[in-house]
N, C-alpha and C positions, 0 to 999 in steps of 0.2 A: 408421410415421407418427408425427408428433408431437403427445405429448399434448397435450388442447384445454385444462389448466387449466397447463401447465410453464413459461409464461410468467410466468404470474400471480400463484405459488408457494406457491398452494392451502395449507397450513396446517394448526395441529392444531384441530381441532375445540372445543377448550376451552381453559381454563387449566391451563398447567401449569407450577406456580411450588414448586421444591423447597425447602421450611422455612428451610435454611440460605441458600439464596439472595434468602431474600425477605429473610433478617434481613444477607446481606453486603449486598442493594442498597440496603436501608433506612438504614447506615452509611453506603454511600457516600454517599447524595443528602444526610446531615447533614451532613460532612465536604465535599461538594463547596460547600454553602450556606454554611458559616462556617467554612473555612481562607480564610487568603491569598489573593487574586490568582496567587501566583506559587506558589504548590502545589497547585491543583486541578486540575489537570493528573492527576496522579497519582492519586488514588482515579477521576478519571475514564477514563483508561485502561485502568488495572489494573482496575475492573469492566468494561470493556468485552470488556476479551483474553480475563478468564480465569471470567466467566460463559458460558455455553456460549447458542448463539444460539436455542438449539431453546428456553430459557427463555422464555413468550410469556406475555403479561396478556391475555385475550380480552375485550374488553366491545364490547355490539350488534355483531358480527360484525367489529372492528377488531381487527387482530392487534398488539399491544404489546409488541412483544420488550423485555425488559430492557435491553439497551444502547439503545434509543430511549427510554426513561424515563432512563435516567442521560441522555443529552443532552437532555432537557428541563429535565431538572436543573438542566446548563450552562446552556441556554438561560436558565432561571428569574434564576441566580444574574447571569449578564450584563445583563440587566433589571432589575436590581435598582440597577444604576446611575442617579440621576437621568437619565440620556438612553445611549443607546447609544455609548459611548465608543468612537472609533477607536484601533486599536493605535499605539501610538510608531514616529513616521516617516510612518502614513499606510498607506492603502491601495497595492499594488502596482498593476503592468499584469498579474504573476502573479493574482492576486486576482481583480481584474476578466475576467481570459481564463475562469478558474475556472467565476465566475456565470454568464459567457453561455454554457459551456459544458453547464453543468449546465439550463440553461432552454432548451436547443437539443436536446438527447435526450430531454427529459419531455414538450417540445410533440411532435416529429414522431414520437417513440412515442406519444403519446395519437392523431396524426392518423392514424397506421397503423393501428391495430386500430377507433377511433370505438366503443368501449366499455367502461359503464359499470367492472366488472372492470379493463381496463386503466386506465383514470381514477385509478380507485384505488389499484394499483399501482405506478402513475408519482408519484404525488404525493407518497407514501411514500418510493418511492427518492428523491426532489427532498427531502425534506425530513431522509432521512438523509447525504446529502451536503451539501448547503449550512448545513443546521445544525452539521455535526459538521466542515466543517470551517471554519468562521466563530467556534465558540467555540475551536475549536483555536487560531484566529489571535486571539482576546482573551486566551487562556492563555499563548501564547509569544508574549513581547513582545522578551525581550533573550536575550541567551549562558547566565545564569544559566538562563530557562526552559528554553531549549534542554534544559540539561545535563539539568533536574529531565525532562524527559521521557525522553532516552536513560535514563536511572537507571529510568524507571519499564520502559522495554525492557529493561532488565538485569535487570529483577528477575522478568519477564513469563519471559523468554529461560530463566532459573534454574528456576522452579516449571516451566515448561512442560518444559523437557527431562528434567528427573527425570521426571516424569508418561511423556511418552515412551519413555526407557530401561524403565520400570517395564511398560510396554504389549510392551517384547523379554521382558523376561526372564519376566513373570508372565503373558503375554497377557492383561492387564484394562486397562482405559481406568479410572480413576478416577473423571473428568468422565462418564463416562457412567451412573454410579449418583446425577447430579443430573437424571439423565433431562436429553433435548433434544438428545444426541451418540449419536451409532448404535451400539447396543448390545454389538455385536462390536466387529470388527477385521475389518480389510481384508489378503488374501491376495493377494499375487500372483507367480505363480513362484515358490512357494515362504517369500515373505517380508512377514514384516508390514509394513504401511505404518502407523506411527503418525501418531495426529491431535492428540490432547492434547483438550482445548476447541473445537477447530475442527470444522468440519462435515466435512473434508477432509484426507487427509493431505499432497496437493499447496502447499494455503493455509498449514498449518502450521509445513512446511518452509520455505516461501518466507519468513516474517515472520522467521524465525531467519538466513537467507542474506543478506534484507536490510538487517540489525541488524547486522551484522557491521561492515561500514566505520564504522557511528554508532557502535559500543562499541570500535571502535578509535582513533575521536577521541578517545572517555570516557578511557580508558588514561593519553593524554598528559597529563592532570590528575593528579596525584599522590594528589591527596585523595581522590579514586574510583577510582584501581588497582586496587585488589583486588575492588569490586564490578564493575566491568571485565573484571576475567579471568575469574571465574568467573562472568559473565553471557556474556561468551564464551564459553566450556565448553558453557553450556546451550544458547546458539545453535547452535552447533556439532553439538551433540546432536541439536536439532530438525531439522538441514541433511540427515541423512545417516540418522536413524531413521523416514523418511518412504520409504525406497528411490526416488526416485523422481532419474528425467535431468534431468525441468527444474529442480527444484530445486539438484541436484549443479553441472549448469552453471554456474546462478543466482549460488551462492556462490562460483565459480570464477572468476564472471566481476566481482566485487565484488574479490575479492582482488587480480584483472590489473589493473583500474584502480586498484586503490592501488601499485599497483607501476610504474605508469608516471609517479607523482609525478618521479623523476630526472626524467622528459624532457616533464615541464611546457610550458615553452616553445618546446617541436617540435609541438604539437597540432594546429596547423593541417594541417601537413605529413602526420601521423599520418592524419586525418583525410582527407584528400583520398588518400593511400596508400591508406585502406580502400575509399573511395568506386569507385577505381577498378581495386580489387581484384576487387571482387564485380562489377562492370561486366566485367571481363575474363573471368571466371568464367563468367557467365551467355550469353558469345558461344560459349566453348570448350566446354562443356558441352553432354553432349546432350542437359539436361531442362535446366528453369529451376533458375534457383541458389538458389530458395527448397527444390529438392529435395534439397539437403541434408540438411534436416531428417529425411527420412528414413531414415539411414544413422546417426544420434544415438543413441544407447543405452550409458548410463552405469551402470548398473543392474543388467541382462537383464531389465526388468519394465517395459520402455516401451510408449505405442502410439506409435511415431515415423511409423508411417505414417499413423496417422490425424491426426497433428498437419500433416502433409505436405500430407495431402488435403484438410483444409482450407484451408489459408493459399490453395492451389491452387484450389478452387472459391470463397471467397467473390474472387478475383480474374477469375477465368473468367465467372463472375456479377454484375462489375459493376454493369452496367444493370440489373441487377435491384430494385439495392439502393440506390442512389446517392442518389437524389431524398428517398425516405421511409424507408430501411431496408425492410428485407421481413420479411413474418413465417412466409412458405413456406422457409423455406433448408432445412425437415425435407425435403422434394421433391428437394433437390441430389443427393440419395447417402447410401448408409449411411454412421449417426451424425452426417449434418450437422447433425442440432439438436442437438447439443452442441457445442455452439460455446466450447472450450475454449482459448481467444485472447483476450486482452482488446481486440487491436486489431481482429479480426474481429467480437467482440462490440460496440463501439459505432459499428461502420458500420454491422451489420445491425438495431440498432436505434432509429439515431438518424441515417442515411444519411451522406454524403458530407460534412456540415458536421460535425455532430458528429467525424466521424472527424478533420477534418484541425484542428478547435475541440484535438484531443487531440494533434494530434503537434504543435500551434502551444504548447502549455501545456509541454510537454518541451522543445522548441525552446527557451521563454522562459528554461526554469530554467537550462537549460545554458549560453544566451548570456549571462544575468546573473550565474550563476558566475563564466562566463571572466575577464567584465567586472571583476569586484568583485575576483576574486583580483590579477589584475593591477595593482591600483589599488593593495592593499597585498603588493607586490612588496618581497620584502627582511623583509617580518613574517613569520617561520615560521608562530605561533601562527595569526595572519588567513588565509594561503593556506591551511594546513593541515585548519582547520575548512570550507573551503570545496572541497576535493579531497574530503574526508570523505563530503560532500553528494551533490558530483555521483558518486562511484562506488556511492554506496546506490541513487543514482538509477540507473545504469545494469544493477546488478543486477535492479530493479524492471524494467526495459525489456526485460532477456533473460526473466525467469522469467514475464514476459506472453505471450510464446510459447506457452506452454503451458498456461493455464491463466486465465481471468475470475477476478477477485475476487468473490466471491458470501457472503461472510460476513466474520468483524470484521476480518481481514486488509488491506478497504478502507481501515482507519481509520490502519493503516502509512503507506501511500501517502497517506492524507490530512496525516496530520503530518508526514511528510517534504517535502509540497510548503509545507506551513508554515512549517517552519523555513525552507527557501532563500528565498521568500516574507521570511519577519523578515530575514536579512541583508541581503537586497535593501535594505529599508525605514530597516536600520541605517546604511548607507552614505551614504542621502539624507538620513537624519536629522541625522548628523554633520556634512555639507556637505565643500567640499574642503578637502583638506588632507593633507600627506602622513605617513608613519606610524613608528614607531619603535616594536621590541620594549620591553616592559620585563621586569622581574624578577622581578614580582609571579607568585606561583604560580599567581594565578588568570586568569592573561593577558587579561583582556580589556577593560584600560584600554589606552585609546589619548592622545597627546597630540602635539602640534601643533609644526611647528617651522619 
C-alpha cells in the first residue's frame, strides 16, 4: 500500500541547518543581492546544486529548504527593480506554455486529493517552479548569461564528481556530514551508486549526462576550454559513478545527437524514419514496443522491468487517470507508487492536460530550435549553440524514463528550458535579417547585410 503522507513529503520534524551551510547560504543571499545582473546566476545555482536538499528552515510547521531561501533571494533581488522588468526580446510562447503548465498540475493536484496537506504541498511545488524558473529567465537574458550558467554547471559538474569518485574509493559521501543526504551509500549488485548532494544517485548522474552537450558548446569558446574539459571529466564522473542504465543511456543518448550534427538538414527524414520504426516494431512484436524497456540493462543493477511495468500500467490505466490524475496508482501492482517516470508522474498527477501541457513545452523547444537554427544557416557558431540545446534536451527526455525529478536536479531542466527560451526571444529581438560569422572569439555579434 502506499504511504498516506509520500505524497506530501512528510519532512524533518525541525530545523536542520548545518553552521557551514548557514554561513555558505548567508554569502550566497549577499552576493546574489549585490552582484551584477549578469552574474547571479551563479552563487544562485551553485547554492542550489551543491547545498544538499535535506538542508530545511522549519518555522510554524512550513518546511524552508535552503534552495527555496536562495530563490527568494532571486525573487527578492528581481523586485528590487522599480517594476518587474521583462527579459530582452520579451516573453516567449515557451514561457507562456511553462506558466499554464505549471497552474494546470497545482490546481488538478489540489482538486484530486481536496486537502488541506495537499494544499500545501502543491503550492510549494507551484511556487518552486515558477519562481525558480522566472528568475532563471531574468538571469539569462543574452549568450554571455548563457555561458555564466554552463560555467556555473562546470564547476557544479567538477566539485560534484570528485565528491563521487571520492564516495568509490573511500565509501563516504562527504555532503552527507552536512546532514540532510542519506548517511550511507547505496549498494546494488554489488556496486555503489554515488549521489554527491543529491537525494539520489539516479538525479545525480542525470544532471552530469545532461551537462554534457552544454559543456561541449563551452569547449568551442577558447577562453573556457580548459574549464570545459575538466567540468567535463567531472560530468563524466557523475555519469557512470552513479551505476545506473538510465543514466548510462541518458549520456549516450546526448552524445548520438551531437553526432548527427553532419546530417542536420535530413532531420525531418530522420524523424519520420524513427516514427515509423517504432510503429513497425510495435505491429511485429509480440508485446508492446514500450517492452523494450525491459530487456535495458547497462549496468547489471537495473530494475528495467519495473521501469517496463510502469510505462505499461499507467497506459493500461488510462481512464483512470486522464480527467484528474489519480492518486490510487499504489492499487495498480507492485511498486506502482513509485512512479519513477517523469512522463507518468505528471499524468498521474496532474491528469491528461497537464501531461500533453508537458509534451507541447518539448514539442515547443524543439520546433523553435529547428526554426532558429535554420534562420542562421551558414553561421557555425548560431547553429551550433542551438544543436547544443536541443541534444541536452534530448538527453533530458531519455533519462525521464527512468526516473521523476524530485530534488535540485529540476532546476537543470528548468535552466535548460531557459536558455532555448532566451534564443528564442534573441531571434525576435534582432528582427530579420540575415547572418554572417565573424572573428570575434566571442562569436556572438551578429551584423546585417
Amino acid at each position: 500500500m502506499e504511504p498516506s503522507n509520500y505524497r506530501f513529503g512528510g519532512g524533518a520534524s525541525g530545523t536542520i541547518i548545518h553552521p557551514l551551510v548557514a554561513l555558505a547560504t548567508l554569502l550566497a543571499i549577499i552576493l546574489i543581492l549585490r552582484l551584477p545582473r549578469r552574474l547571479v546566476v551563479m552563487p544562485l545555482l551553485l547554492s542550489i546544486f551543491m547545498i544538499p536538499r535535506g538542508q530545511v528552515l522549519v518555522v510554524a510547521g512550513i518546511h524552508l529548504n535552503i534552495y527555496r531561501i536562495i530563490l527568494l533571494a532571486g525573487l527578492i533581488r528581481w523586485m528590487m527593480l522599480k517594476r518587474l522588468a521583462k527579459p530582452a526580446g520579451g516573453y516567449s510562447t515557451i514561457d507562456r506554455l511553462f506558466a499554464v503548465f505549471a497552474f494546470s498540475n497545482f490546481i488538478i493536484f489540489t482538486l484530486q486529493y481536496m486537502q488541506a496537506q495537499a494544499l500545501v504541498k502543491s503550492v510549494g511545488d507551484l511556487l518552486d517552479i515558477l519562481v525558480g524558473y522566472f528568475v532563471l529567465r531574468w538571469c539569462i537574458q543574452d549568450r554571455d548569461d548563457m555561458r555564466t550558467t554552463v560555467r556555473a554547471f562546470a564547476i557544479i559538474a567538477i566539485v560534484m564528481g570528485a565528491a563521487m569518485i571520492n564516495e568509490q574509493r573511500a565509501q563516504i559521501n562527504l555532503f552527507a556530514k552536512l546532514q540532510g543526504v542519506y548517511p550511507g551509500f547505496e549498494v546494488r549488485n554489488g556496486k555503489i551508486r554515488s549521489q554527491g548532494a543529491f537525494l539520489h544517485s539516479i538525479p545525480a548522474g542525470a544532471f552530469g549526462a545532461t551537462s554534457v552537450p552544454l559543456l561541449i558548446w563551452l569547449w568551442s569558446d577558447k577562453k573556457y576550454r580548459k574549464l570545459a574539459i575538466v567540468g567535463l571529466a567531472g560530468a563524466t564522473a557523475m555519469s557512470f559513478t552513479c551505476h545506473s542504465s538510465t543514466v548510462v543511456g541518458c549520456f549516450g543518448s546526448g552524445i548520438f545527437a551531437l553526432c548527427l550534427w553532419p546530417l542536420r538538414k535530413q532531420m525531418r527524414l530522420i524523424r519520420w524514419g524513427l516514427a515509423l520504426t517504432v510503429v513497425a516494431l510495435h505491429l511485429v512484436m509480440k508485446g508492446p514496443v514500450w517492452s523494450l524497456l525491459e530487456h535495458i540493462d547497462l549496468t547489471g543493477s537495473s530494475e528495467s522491468f519495473h521501469r517496463y511495468q510502469l510505462v505499461d500500467t499507467f497506459i493500461r490505466h488510462f481512464f483512470d487517470w486522464w480527467l484528474l490524475g489519480t492518486k490510487d496508482n499504489g492499487s495498480w501492482g507492485w511498486e506502482m507508487a513509485d512512479t519513477s517516470n517523469q512522463y507518468v508522474t505528471y499524468g498521474i498527477s496532474g491528469g491528461l492536460l497537464t501531461f500533453v501541457l508537458f509534451i507541447a513545452i518539448i514539442s515547443t523547444c524543439f520546433g523553435r530550435l529547428g526554426t532558429t537554427r535554420r534562420r542562421f544557416e551558414g553561421s557555425f557558431r548560431n547553429e551550433w549553440v542551438r544543436w547544443c540545446l536541443g541534444s541536452s534536451m534530448f538527453a533530458h527526455l531519455v533519462v525521464f524514463i527512468g526516473i521523476d525529478y524530485f530534488d535540485q536536479s529540476m532546476f537543470a531542466w528548468l535552466a535548460l528550458l531557459v536558455m532555448i527560451s532566451m534564443t528564442v526571444s534573441e531571434v525576435r529581438q534582432r528582427g530579420p535579417q540575415r547572418t554572417i560569422e565573424l572573428s570575434d572569439p566571442q562569436f556572438t555579434e551578429l551584423v546585417t547585410t
